[in-house]
VOGU-3710 file (C-alpha; in Angstrom, 3 decimals, decimal comma):
1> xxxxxxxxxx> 103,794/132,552/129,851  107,325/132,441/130,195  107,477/130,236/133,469  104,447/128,424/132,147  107,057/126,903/129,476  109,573/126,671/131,880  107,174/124,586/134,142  105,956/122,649/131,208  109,853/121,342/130,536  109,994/119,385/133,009
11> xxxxxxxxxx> 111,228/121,497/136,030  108,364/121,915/138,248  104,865/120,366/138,061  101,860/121,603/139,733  99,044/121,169/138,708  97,572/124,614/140,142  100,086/126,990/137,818  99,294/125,032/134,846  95,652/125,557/135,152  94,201/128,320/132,587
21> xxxxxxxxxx> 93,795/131,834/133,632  91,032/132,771/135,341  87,638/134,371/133,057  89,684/132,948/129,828  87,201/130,439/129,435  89,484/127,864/128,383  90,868/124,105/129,403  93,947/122,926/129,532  94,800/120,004/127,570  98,362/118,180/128,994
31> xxxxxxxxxx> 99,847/115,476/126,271  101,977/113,035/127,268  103,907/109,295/126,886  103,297/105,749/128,662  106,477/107,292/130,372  105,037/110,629/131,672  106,974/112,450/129,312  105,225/115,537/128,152  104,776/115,271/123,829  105,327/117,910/121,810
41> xxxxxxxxxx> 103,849/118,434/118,427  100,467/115,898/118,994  97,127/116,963/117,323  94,594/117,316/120,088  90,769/116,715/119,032  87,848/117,433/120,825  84,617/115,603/119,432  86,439/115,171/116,447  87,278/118,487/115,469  90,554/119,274/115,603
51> xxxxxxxxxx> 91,745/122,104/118,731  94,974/122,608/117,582  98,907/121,052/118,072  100,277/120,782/121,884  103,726/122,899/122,491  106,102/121,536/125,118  103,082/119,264/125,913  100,320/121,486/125,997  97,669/122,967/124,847  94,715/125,759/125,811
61> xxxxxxxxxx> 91,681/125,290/123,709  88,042/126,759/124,509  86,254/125,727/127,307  85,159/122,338/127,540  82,352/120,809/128,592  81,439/117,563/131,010  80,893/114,694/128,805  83,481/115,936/125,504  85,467/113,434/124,025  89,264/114,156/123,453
71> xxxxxxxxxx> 90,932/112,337/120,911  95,373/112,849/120,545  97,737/111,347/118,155  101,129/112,157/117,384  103,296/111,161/114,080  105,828/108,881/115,203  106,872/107,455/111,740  106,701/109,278/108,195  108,272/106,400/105,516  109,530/107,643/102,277
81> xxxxxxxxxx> 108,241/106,485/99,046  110,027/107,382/95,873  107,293/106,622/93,469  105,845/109,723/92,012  102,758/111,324/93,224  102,840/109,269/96,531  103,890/112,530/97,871  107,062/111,013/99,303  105,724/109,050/102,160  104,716/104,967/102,173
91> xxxxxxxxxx> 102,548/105,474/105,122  102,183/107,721/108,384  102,263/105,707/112,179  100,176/107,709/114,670  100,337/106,990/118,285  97,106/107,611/119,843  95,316/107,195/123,238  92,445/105,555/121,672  92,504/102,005/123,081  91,138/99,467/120,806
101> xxxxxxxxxx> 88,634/97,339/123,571  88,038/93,371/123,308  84,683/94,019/122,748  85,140/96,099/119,378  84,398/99,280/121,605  86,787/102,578/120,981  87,765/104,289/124,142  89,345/107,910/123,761  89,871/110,437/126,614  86,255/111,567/128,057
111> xxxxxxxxxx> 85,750/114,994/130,075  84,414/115,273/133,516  85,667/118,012/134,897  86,325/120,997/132,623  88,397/123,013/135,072  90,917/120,625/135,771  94,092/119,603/133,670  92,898/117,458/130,867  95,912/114,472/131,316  95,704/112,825/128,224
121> xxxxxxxxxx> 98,057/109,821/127,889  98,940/108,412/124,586  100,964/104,758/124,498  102,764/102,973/121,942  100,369/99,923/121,767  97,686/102,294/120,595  99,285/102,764/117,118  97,120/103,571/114,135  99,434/103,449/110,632  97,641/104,850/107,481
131> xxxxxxxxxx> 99,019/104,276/104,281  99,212/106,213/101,246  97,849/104,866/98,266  97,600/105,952/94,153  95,309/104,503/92,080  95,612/104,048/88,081  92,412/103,086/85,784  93,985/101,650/82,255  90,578/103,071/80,537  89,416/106,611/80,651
141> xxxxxxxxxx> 86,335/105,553/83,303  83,302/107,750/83,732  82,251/109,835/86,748  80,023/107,686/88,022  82,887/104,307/87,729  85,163/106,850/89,598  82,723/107,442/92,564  82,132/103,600/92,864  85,970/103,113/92,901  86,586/105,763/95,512
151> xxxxxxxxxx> 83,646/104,897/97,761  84,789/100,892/97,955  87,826/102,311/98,859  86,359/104,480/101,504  84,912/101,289/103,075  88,006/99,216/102,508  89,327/101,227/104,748  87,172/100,947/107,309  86,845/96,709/106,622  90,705/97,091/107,324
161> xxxxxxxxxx> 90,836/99,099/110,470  87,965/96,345/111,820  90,307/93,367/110,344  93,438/94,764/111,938  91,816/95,316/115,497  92,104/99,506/114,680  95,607/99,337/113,378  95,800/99,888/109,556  93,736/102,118/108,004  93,993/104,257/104,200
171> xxxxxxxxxx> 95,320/107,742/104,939  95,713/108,977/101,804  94,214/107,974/98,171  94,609/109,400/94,694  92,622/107,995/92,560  93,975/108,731/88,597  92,160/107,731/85,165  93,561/106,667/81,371  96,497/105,486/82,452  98,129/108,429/84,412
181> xxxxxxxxxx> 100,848/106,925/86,704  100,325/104,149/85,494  103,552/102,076/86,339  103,634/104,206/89,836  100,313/103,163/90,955  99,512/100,662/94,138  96,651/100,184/92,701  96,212/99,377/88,535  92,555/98,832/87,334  92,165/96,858/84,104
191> xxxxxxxxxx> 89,240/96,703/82,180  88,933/93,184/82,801  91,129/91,479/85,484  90,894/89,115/87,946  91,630/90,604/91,590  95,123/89,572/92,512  98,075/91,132/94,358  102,116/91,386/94,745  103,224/89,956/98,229  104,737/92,515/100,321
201> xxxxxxxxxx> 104,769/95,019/103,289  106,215/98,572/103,540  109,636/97,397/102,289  107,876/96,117/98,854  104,909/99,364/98,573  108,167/101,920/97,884  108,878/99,628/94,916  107,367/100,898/91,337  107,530/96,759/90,924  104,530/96,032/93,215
211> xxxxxxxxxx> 101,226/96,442/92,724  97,265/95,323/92,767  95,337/94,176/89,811  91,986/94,717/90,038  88,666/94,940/87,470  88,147/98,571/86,955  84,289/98,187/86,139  83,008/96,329/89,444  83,323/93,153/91,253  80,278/91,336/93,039
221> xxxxxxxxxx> 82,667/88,487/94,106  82,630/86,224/90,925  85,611/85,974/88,903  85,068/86,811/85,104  81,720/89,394/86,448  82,941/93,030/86,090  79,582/94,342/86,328  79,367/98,812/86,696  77,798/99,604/90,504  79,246/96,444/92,279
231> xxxxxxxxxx> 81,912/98,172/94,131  80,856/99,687/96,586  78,826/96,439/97,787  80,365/93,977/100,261  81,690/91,240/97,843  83,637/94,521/96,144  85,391/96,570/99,000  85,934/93,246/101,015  87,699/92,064/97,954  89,917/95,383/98,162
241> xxxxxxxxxx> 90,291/94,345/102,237  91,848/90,827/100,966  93,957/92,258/98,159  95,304/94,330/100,499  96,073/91,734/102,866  98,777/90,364/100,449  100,419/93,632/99,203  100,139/95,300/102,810  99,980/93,300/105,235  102,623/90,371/103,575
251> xxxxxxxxxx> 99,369/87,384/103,755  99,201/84,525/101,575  95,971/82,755/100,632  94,521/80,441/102,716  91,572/78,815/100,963  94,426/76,087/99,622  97,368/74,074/100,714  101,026/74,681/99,749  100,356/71,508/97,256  97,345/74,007/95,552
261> xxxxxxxxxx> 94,891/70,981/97,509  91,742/72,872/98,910  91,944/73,882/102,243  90,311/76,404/105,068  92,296/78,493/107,381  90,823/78,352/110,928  89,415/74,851/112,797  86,644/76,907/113,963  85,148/78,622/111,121  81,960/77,392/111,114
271> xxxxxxxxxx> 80,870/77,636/114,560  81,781/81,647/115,319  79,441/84,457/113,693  81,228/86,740/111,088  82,074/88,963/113,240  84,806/86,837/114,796  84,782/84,907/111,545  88,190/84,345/109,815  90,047/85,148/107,605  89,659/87,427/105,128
281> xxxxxxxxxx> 92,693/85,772/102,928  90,422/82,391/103,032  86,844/83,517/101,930  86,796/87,078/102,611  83,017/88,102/101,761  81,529/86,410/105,553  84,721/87,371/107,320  86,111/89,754/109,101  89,378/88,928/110,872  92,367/87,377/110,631
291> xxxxxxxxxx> 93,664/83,796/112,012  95,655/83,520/115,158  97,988/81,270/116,548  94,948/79,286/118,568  92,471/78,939/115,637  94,683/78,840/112,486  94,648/75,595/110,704  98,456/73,704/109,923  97,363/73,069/106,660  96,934/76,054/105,800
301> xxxxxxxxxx> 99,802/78,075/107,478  100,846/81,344/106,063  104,828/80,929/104,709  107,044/79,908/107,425  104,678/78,318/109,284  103,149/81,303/110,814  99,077/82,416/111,853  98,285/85,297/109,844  98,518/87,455/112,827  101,733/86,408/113,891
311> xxxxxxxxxx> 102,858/87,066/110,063  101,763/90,552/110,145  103,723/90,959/113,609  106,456/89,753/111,786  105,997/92,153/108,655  105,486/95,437/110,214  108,029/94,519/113,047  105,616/94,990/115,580  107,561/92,828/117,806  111,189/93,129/116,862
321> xxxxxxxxxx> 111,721/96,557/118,065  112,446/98,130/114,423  109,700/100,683/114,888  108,042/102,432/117,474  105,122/100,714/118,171  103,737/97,482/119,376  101,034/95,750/117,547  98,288/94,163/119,460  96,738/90,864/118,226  94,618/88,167/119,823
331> xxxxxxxxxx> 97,700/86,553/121,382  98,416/89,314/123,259  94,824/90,343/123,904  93,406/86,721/124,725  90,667/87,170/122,885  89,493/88,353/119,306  88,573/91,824/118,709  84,780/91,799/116,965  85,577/95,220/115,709  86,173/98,308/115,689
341> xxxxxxxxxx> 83,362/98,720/112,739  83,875/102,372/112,311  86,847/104,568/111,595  87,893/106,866/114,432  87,418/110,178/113,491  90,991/111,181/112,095  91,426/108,042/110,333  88,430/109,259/107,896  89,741/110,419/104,038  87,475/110,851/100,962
351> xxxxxxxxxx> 89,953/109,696/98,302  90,915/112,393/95,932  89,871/112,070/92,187  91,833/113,516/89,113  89,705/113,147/86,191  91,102/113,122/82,397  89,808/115,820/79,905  87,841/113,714/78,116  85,154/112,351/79,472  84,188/108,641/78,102
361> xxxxxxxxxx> 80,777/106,800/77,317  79,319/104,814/79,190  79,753/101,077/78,696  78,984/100,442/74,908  77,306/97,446/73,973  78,994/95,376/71,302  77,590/93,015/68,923  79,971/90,373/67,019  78,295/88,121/64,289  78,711/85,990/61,367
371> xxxxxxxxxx> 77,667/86,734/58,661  74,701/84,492/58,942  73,783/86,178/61,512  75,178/83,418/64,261  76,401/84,950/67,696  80,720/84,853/67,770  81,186/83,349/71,039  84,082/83,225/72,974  86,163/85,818/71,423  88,256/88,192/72,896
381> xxxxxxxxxx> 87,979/92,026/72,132  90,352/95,021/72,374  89,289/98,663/72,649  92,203/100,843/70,678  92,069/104,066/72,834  94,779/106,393/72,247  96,766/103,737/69,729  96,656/101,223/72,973  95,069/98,051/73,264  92,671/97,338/76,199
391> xxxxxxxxxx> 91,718/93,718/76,674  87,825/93,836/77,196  87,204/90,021/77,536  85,160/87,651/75,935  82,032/87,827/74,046  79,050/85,658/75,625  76,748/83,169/74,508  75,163/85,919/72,597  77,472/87,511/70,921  77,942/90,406/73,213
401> xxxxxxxxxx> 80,916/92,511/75,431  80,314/95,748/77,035  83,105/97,852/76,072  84,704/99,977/79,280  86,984/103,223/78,306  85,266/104,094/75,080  85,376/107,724/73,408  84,131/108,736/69,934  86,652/106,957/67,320  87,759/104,818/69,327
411> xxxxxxxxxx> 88,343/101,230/67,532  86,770/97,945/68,624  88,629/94,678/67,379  87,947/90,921/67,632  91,335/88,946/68,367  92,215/86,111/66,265  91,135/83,338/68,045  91,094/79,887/67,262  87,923/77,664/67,479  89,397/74,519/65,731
421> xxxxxxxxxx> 92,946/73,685/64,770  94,152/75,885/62,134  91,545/78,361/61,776  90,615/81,810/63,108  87,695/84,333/63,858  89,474/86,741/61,663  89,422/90,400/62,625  86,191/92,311/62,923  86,622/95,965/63,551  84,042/98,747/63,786
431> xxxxxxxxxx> 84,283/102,522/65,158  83,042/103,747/68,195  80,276/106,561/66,874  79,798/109,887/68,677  76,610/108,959/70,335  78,252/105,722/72,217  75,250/103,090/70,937  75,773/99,863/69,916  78,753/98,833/67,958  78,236/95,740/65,276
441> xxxxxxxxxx> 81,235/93,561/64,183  80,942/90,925/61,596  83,571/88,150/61,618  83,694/84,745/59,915  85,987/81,724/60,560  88,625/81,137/58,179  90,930/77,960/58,361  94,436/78,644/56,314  98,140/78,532/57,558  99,284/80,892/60,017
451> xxxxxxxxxx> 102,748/82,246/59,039  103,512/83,237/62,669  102,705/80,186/65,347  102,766/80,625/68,714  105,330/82,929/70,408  107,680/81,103/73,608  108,587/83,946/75,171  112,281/83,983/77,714  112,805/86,461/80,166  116,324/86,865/80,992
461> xxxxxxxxxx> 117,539/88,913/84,031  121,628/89,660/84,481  123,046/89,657/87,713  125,795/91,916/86,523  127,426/93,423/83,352  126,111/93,193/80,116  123,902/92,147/78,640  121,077/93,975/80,065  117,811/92,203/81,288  115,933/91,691/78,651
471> xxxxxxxxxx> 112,703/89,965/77,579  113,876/87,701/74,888  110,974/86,481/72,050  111,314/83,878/69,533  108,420/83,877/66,695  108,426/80,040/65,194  107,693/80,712/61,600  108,686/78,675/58,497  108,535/81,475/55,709  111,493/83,993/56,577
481> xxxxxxxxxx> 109,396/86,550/54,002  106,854/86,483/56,055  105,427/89,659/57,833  105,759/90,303/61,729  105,920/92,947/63,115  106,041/93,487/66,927  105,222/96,309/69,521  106,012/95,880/73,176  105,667/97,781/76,861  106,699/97,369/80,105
491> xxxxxxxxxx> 104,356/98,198/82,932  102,738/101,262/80,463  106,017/102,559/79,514  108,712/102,240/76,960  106,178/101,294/74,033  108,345/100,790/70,891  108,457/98,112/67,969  110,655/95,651/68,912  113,532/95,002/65,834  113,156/91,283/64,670
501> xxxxxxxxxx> 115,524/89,070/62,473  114,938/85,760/61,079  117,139/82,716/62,818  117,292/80,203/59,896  118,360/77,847/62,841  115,328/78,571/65,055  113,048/78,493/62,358  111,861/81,519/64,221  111,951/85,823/64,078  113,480/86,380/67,648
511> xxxxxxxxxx> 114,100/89,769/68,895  114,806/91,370/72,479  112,983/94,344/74,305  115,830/95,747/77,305  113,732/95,769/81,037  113,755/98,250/83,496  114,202/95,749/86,735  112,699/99,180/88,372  109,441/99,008/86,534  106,649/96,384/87,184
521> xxxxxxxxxx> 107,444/93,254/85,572  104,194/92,902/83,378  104,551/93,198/79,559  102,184/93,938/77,323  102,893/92,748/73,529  100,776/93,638/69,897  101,674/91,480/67,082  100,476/92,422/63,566  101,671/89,331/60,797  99,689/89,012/57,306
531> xxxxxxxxxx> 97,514/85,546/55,908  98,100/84,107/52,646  96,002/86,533/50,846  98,072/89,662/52,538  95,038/90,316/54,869  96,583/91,888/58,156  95,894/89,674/61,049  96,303/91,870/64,384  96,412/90,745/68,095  97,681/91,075/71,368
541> xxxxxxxxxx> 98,723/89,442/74,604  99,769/90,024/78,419  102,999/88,913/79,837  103,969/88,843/83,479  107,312/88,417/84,711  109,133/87,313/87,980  112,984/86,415/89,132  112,505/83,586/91,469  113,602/84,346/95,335  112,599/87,821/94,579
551> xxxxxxxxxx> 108,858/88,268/95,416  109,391/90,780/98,086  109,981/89,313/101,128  109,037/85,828/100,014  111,775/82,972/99,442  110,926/79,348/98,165  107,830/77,986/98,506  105,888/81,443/97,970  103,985/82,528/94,995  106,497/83,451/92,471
561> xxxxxxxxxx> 103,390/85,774/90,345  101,852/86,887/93,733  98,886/85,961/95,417  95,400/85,354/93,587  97,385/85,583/90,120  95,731/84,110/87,409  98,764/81,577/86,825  101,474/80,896/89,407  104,547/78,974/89,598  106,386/77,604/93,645
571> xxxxxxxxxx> 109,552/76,408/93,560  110,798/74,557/96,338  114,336/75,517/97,269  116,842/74,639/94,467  114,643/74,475/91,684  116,548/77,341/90,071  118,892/79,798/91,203  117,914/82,643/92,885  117,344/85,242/90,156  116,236/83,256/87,315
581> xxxxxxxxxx> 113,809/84,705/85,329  110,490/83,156/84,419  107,627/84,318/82,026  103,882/83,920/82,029  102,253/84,775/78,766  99,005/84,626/77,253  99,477/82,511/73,647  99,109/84,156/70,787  97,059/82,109/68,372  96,108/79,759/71,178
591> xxxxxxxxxx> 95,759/76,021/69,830  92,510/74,412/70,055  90,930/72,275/72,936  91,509/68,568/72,182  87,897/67,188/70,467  85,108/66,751/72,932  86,745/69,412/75,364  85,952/72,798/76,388  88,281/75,440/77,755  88,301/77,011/81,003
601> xxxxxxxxxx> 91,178/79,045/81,049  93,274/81,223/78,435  96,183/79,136/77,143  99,135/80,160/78,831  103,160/79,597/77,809  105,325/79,510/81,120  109,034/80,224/80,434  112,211/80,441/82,040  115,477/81,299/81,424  117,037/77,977/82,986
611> xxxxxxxxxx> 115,130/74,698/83,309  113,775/73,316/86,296  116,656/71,379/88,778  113,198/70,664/90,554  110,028/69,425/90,079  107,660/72,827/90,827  104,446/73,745/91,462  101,401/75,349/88,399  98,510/76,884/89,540  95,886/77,908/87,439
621> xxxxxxxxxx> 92,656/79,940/87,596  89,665/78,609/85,578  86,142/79,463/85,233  83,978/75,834/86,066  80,755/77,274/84,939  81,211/76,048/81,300  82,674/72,557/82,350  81,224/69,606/84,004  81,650/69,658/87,685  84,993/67,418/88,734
631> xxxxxxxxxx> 86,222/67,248/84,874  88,478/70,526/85,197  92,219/69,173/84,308  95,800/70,697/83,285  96,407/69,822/80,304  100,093/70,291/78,585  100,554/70,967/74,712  103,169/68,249/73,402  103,737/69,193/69,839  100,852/69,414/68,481
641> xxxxxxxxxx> 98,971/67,047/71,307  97,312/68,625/74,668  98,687/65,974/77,306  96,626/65,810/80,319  98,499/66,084/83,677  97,692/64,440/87,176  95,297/67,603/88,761  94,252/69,200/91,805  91,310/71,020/91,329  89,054/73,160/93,400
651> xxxxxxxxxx> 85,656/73,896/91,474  84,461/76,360/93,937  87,363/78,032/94,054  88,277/77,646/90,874  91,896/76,696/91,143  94,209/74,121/89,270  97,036/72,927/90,558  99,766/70,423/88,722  103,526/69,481/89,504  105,370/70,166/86,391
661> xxxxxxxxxx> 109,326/69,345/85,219  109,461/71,813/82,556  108,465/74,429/81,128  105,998/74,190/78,323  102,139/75,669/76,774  99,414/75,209/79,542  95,630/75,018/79,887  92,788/73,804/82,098  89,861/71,496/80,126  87,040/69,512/80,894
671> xxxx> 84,013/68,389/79,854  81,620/70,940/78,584  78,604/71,611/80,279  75,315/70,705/77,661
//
């Protein structure tokens, strides 16, 4: 054994001492480089069971047979991640000797003849990179929304290993409920939330800034359509493959222009079959791959003019000689890759569930009505689970929400929301009961003044010195007795009441909440005030915030709210200085659609700390089944007057698009479908 190692470093080869010993019954498996050096420390598989890890290159494992299949990889790359229970590492880069074939074929090492050295070579252009990946639900989800969750993800995987021609694959997933690492999580699932993603690569997924919001329920591939079991079908996990394309892989959308004008990605996408079909970051549910630089269209170029391949080259420095790999894409093959449609076999993970101790009911049904008995339409509801508010959505034509997260005493409350100018669906509350039926909530419309009007949020970030960043909030109110009070969180953390004082000036109860530039930007704020007669009057909103030049790796032009957000803001270079901050929030006692109008889109305030040097770029997602086909426009609240702007919009994608000069109160309108 002795000269066996010494042979096996390098000073000697022959190929007769390093065969096994005779009547052992055993082969010899020899590991090496592109370079013919021998590699230490590579995993050596034979049909997919794992042998054992080489030494000095090699390795003696049982006999094998004519026909086995060997497959080797070797860690190359182990990035740190210093979010918690990432277990320190971003992702893993494995160099393999599977080849990834044009035809979508996986070719690994194959036996033929069991007494002879095994030579197995393993090259640098055969890297597979798995990344490591914790998932949050806001709700406490039951088993079965758990398993759907963790199976999609299963076959996101494998949708992403066929995207990326074999290269990128999940490793690792944790999958948490009720809010357990939260603000750590890559992945956060809401109750209800359109699918949408931070822009980034590696550099970004170390941040506890960056992350992927995603309907915790199910997605069948319509916006605003949570339904339970959905998942694990195509339109779900291929909606996981193109979320990940944006916080992964560093992709923006290409369904739209950088103007927000519809668009498609490739010149060739209808005349290919969808297994050649791109891309995934256009319309991902009949595609598979990504564009390249001979099918991508100019129109709709990822940022700096780039194919989407060539822009993942670029992220993961598969071509710059940072790492130690070289990506392979269709430039460098010649031709598209149609697969590979399965995993290989130690790319496979079953993502690991942690449960919380109480387990929830299934979706409850709830019921909101006058009390004539009339259906409340159009009214959003919060679940209070564990003295948080989860935003369930909207009620339906009938009446109706399923609530998501539910446990025995939980609270179920209609928002204050405002159906004609000055009045309100005032709050209807009822108590989840210990067997999880129906809940019933009776609410009536009352029309008096509201003490507290809309909030106009400012975030303010601080290059240096004091004072901290802070979210800044000014609450326009004419009675300086009046009640407010004020709770706020950033990214699931740091919940406290925020201390406000009356600005005679303003008019207005402002206030400030410090921000941990760590944390997620994303904001989540509960405001309780009082009507005339003292009756409380609760509700709450979301808030998302960005500092412009600073989403990941993106500079002007990008998305400054990340891909697929429900509202986003470009600035062209010099529209404000890099590190301005800028605030998206939901209004709080929206105002209501001008006469004749319907609304397809929450009313939104966008803020910033600075005005705009620059004419910039709105985006906003909207629902077109309630409007008129062709009659969706941005409108702009001017005093008390919804303005209409000059609109871009994409009915089938459901996308608004404006060029605004200022900041102001936003929504999308048309003409109401009869």
């Amino acid at each position: 054994m002795t000269r066996a190692r010494r042979i096996a470093s390098g000073l000697v080869w022959a190929a007769a001492l390093l065969a096994p010993a005779a009547g052992r019954a055993q082969s010899l498996v020899v590991v090496r480089n592109e370079a013919g050096a021998l590699v230490s420390g590579a995993e050596v598989y034979r049909n997919c069971t794992l042998q054992g890890v080489t030494g000095g290159g090699q390795l003696l494992v049982p006999m094998l047979s004519v026909g086995d299949h060997l497959q080797v990889r070797k860690l190359v790359r182990s990035y740190a991640n210093r979010r918690a229970a990432h277990d320190g590492w971003t992702f893993h880069a494995w160099r393999t000797n599977i080849e990834m074939a044009n035809d979508g074929s996986q070719v690994d090492f194959t036996v033929s003849d069991p007494a002879a050295v095994q030579n197995v070579v393993i090259r640098s252009e055969n890297t597979q990179i798995g990344w490591n990946m914790v998932g949050s639900v806001e709700y406490n989800a039951t088993p079965a929304n758990l398993d759907e969750i963790s199976r999609a993800l299963q076959s996101a995987s494998t949708y992403l290993f066929d995207v990326t021609d074999g290269q990128f694959f999940l490793e690792q997933v944790t999958l948490y409920e009720d809010r357990q690492y939260w603000s750590d999580a890559d992945y956060q699932f809401f109750a209800h939330m359109s699918p949408s993603g931070d822009f980034g690569n590696y550099v970004t997924m170390d941040s506890r800034g960056w992350h992927m919001y995603l309907p915790g329920p199910g997605y069948d591939g319509v916006r605003g359509r949570y339904l339970p079991g959905t998942w694990p079908t195509a339109a779900g996990f291929r909606t996981l493959g193109h979320v990940h394309g944006h916080y992964g892989l560093a992709l923006l959308d290409e369904n739209v222009q950088r103007d927000g004008a519809p668009s498609t990605c490739t010149l060739d996408r209808g005349s290919v079959t969808e297994e050649r079909r791109a891309t995934i970051m256009d319309t991902w549910i009949d595609a598979s791959e990504l564009c390249h630089n001979g099918n991508h269209n100019p129109l709709a170029d990822q940022f700096f003019g780039r194919s989407s391949w060539a822009q993942v080259d670029s992220a993961w420095s598969g071509s710059s000689g940072a790492f130690p790999w070289t990506l392979r894409t269709p430039m460098t093959r010649g031709a598209v890759n149609p697969g590979p449609t399965t995993l290989s076999c130690f790319s496979r993970m079953t993502p690991h569930i942690v449960p919380a101790p109480v387990e929830a009911c299934g979706p409850v049904r709830l019921v909101a009505r006058n009390t004539s008995g009339e259906p409340v339409r159009g009214v959003s509801v919060d679940l209070v689970h564990g003295g948080r508010r989860i935003y369930q959505g909207e009620t339906d034509a009938s009446g109706e929400i399923a609530l998501h997260g539910a446990v025995a005493g939980d609270g179920a409350f209609l928002r204050p929301t405002a159906s004609q100018q000055g009045c309100l669906w005032m709050n209807g509350s009822a108590t989840v009961g210990s067997s999880c039926g129906r809940v019933d909530v009776t609410s009536d419309l009352q029309c008096f003044y509201i003490p507290v009007d809309r909030p106009f949020p400012i975030i303010r970030f601080i290059h240096q010195g004091d004072p901290a960043p802070d979210v800044y909030i000014s609450l326009p109110a004419s009675d300086p007795g009046a009640f407010v009070r004020l709770v706020l969180e950033q990214d699931g953390l740091r919940r406290q009441e925020v201390p406000l004082a009356y600005d005679q000036k303003l008019k207005a109860f402002t206030g400030s909440f410090a921000v941990d530039t760590e944390s997620g930007l994303n904001f989540a704020l509960e405001l309780t005030t009082a009507g005339p007669k003292g009756e409380k009057i609760e509700t709450a909103a979301r808030m998302r915030g960005a500092r412009s030049g600073d989403q990941g790796l993106m500079a002007a032009g990008g998305p400054l709210f990340g891909a697929d957000a429900d509202v986003d803001v470009r600035l062209d270079a010099g529209a404000l200085p890099e590190g301005t901050g800028v605030l998206v929030s939901e209004t709080v006692f929206a105002p209501a659609a001008p006469a004749g109008l319907a609304a397809g889109a929450t009313v939104v305030t966008v803020a910033g700390e600075r005005p705009l040097a620059k004419a910039a770029t709105l985006s906003l997602r909207y629902d077109g089944k309630p409007l008129v086909p062709g009659t969706a426009q941005i409108y702009r609240l001017d005093g008390a007057t919804w303005v209409v702007l000059s609109t871009r919009a994409d009915d089938q994608g459901g996308r608004a698009s404006a060029d605004i000069d200022a900041w102001g109160t936003f929504a999308v309108f048309g003409q109401p479908q009869l």
